[in-house]
C-alpha positions as CSV (number, residue, x, y, z in Angstrom):
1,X,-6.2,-11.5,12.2
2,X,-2.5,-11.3,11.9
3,X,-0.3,-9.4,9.3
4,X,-0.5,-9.7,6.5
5,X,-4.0,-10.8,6.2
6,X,-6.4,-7.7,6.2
7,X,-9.9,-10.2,5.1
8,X,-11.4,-13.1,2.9
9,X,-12.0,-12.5,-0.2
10,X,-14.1,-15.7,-1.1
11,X,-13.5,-19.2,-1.8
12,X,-12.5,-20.5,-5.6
13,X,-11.7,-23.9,-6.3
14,X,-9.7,-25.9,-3.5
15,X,-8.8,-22.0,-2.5
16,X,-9.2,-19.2,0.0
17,X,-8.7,-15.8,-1.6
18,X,-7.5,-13.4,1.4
19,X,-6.8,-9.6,0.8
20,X,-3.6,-8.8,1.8
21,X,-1.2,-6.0,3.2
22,X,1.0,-5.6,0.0
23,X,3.0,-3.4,1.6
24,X,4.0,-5.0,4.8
25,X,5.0,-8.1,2.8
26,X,7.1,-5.8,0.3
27,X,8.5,-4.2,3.5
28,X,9.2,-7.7,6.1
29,X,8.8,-10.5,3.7
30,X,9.6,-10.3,0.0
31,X,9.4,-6.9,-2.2
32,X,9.0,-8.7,-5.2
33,X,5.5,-9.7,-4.3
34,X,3.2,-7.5,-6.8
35,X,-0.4,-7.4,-7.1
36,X,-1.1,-11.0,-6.2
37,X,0.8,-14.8,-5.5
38,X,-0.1,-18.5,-5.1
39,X,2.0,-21.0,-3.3
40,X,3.9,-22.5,-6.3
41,X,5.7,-18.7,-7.3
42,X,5.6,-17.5,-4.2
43,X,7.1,-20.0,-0.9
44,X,5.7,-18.1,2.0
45,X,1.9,-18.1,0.9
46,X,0.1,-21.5,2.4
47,X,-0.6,-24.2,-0.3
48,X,-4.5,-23.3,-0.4
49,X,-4.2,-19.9,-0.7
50,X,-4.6,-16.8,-3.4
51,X,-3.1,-13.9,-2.1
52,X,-4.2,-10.2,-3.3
53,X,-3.0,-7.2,-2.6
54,X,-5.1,-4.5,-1.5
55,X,-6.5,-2.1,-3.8
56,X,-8.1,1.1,-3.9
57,X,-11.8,1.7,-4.3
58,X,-11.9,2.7,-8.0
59,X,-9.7,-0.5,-9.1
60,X,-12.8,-2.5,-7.2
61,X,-13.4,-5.7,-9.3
62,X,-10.3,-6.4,-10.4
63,X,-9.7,-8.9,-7.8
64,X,-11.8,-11.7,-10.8
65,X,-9.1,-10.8,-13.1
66,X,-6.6,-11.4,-10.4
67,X,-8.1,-14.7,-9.5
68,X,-8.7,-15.9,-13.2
69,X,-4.8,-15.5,-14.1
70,X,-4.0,-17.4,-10.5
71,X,-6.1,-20.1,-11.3
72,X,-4.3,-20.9,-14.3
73,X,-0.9,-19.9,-13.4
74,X,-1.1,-22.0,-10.2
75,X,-2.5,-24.9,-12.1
76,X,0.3,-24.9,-14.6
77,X,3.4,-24.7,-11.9
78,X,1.6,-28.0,-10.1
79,X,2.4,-29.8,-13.1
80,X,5.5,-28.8,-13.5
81,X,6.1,-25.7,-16.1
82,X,8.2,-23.0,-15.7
83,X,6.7,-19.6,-13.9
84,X,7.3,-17.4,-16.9
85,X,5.5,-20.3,-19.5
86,X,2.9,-20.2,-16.6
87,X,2.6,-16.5,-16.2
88,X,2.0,-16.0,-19.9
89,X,-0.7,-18.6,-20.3
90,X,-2.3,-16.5,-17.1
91,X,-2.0,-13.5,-18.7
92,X,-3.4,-14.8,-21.5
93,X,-6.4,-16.0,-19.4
94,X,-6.6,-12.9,-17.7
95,X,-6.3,-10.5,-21.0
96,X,-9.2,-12.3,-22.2
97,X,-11.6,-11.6,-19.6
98,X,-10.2,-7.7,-19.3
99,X,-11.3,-7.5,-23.0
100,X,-14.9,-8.1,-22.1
101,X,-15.4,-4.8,-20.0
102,X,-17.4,-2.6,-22.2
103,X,-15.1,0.3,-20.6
104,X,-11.6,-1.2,-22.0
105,X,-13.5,-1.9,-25.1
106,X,-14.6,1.8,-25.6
107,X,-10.9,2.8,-24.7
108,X,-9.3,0.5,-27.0
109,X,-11.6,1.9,-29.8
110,X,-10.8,5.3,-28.9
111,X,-7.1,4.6,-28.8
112,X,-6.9,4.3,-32.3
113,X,-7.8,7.9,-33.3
114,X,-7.3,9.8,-30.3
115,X,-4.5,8.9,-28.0
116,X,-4.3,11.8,-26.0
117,X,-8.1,11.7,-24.5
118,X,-7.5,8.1,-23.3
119,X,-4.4,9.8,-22.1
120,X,-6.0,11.9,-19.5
121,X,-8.5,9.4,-18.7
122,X,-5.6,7.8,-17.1
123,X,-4.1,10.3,-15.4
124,X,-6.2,10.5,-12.5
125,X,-3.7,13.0,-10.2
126,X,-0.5,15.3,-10.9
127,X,1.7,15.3,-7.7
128,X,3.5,18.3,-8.1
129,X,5.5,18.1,-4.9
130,X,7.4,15.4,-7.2
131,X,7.3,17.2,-10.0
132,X,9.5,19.5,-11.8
133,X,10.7,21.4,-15.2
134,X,12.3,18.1,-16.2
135,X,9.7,15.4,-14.9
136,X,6.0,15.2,-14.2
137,X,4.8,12.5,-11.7
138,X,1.2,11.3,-12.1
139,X,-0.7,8.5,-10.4
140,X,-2.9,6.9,-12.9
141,X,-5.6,4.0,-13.3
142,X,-3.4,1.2,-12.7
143,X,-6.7,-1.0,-13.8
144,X,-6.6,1.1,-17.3
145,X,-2.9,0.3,-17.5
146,X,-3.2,-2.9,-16.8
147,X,-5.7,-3.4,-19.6
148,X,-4.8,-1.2,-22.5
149,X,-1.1,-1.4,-22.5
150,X,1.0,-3.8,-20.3
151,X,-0.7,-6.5,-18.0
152,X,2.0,-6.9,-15.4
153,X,2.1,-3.4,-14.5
154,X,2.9,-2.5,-10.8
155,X,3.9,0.4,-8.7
156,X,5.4,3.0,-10.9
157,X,7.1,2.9,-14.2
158,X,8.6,6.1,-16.3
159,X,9.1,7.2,-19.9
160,X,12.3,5.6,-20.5
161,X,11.4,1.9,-19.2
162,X,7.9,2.2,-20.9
163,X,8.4,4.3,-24.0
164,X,5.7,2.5,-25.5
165,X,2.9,4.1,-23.6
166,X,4.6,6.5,-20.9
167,X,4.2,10.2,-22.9
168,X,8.2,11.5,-22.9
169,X,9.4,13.0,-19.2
170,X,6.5,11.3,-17.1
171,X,6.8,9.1,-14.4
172,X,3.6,6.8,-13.4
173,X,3.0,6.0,-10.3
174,X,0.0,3.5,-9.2
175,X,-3.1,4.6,-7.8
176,X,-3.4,1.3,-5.7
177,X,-0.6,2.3,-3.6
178,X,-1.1,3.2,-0.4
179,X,0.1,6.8,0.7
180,X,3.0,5.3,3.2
181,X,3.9,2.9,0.5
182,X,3.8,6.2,-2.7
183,X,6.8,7.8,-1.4
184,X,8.9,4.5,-1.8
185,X,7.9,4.3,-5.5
186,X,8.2,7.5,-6.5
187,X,12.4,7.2,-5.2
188,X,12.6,4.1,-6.8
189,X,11.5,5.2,-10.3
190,X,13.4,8.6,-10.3
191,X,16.4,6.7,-9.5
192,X,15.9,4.3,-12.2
193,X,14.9,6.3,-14.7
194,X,18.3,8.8,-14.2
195,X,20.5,5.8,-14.2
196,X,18.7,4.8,-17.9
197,X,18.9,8.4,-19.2
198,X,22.4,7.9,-19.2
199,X,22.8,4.0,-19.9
200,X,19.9,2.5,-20.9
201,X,20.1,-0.3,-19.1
202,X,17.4,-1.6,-17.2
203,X,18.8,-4.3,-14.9
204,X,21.5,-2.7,-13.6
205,X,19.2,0.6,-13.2
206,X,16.3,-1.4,-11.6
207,X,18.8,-3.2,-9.0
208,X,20.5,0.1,-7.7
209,X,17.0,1.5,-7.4
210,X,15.8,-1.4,-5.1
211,X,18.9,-1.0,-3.2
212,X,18.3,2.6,-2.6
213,X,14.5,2.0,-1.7
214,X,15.7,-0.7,0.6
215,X,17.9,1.9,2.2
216,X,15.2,4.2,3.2
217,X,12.9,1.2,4.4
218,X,15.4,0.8,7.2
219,X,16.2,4.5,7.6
220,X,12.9,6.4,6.3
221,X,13.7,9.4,8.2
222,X,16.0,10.0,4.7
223,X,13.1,9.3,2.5
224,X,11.9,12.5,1.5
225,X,15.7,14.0,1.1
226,X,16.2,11.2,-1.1
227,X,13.7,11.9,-3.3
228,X,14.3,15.8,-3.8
229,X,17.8,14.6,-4.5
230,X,16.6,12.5,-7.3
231,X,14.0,15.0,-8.4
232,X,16.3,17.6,-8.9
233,X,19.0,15.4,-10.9
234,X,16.2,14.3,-13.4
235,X,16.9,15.4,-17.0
236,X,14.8,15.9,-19.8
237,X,14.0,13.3,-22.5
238,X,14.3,14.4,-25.7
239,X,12.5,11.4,-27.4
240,X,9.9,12.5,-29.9
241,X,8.9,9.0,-31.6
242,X,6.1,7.3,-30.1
243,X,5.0,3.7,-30.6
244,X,0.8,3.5,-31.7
């Protein structure tokens, strides 16, 4: 079995569900490619084919929710509408199935008087070889993540891009990440979230952070000087107002 297959899923539909090397694909084909793809968003990926990334042993399941959103995503994009029309109407499809697991439900309950606990349940590891007095890098439940606060969460995300959810001077990173793949993220989202402590503007923030994780795909030798770099030009947030 070549790259970037690693097995079959299943069969669903007209389709074959493979899991897939995320990683590899981020690194040779296309580093936009996120949890999962179908033909009609994503070019490369054969015409009968869901494509899932990888994921850790705790996220297990996940791949139905994956599938679900896919099938209606895929569906709409065949007939013509626009990826972001389509990718709300599969998140929409997707958040409704995520809402049956007794888990989420419990979490979602508990939310609403006791934010911190649900909190630490999704902090499932403190790296503090990334960390410092001005930032704290965790990797969390990515499936908890996904379905209490922002569906299309991937990789890594900080308290100035997600203020909503992200507790002031943390930095998430995503438990389905391999390890090669960790180091990568964690540079990408120090370097954006700088750039937005002084000028919060995402875009421009976001597109020199793939540029600078690009750099150190071809030349990873500098990865880890990189990322001390970053870590010790972090500042602190001073942001005390949190959305409920």
């Amino acid at each position: 079995m070549q790259k970037p297959y690693l097995k079959k899923y299943g069969e669903v539909d007209e389709f074959i569900v493979w899991i897939v090397d995320g990683f590899y694909i981020r690194q040779n084909i296309d580093i936009d490619f996120n949890n999962f793809g179908q033909h009609c968003r994503f070019k490369y990926i054969p015409k009968n084919e869901f494509w899932l990334d990888r994921q850790t042993e705790s996220n297990a399941g996940e791949e139905k929710y994956f599938i679900e959103h896919l099938l209606v995503e895929h569906k709409l994009m065949a007939a013509g509408k626009d990826y972001n029309d389509a990718l709300d109407e599969g998140n929409q499809a997707e958040m409704e199935i995520r809402g049956k697991d007794q888990r989420v439900k419990k979490l979602k309950e508990r939310l609403k008087t006791d934010r911190n606990f649900v909190l630490q349940k999704i902090r499932q590891k403190l790296l503090p070889e990334y960390s410092n007095e001005k930032i704290r890098t965790f990797v969390v439940d990515s499936f908890l993540v996904r379905s209490l606060f922002y569906i299309d969460w991937v990789a890594g995300g900080h308290d100035k891009i997600y203020p909503a959810f992200i507790p002031t001077n943390e930095l998430w990173i995503d438990n389905d990440l391999v390890d090669e793949e960790r180091r990568f993220v964690i540079l990408h989202e120090l370097h954006e979230r700088r750039l937005m402590s002084f000028d919060n503007d995402y875009e421009k923030a976001h597109a020199s952070a793939l540029k600078i994780e690009n750099h150190c795909h071809k030349n990873p030798a500098e990865l880890e000087a990189k990322i001390k770099e970053e870590l010790g030009r972090q500042t602190n947030i001073l942001e005390n107002v949190r959305m409920s």
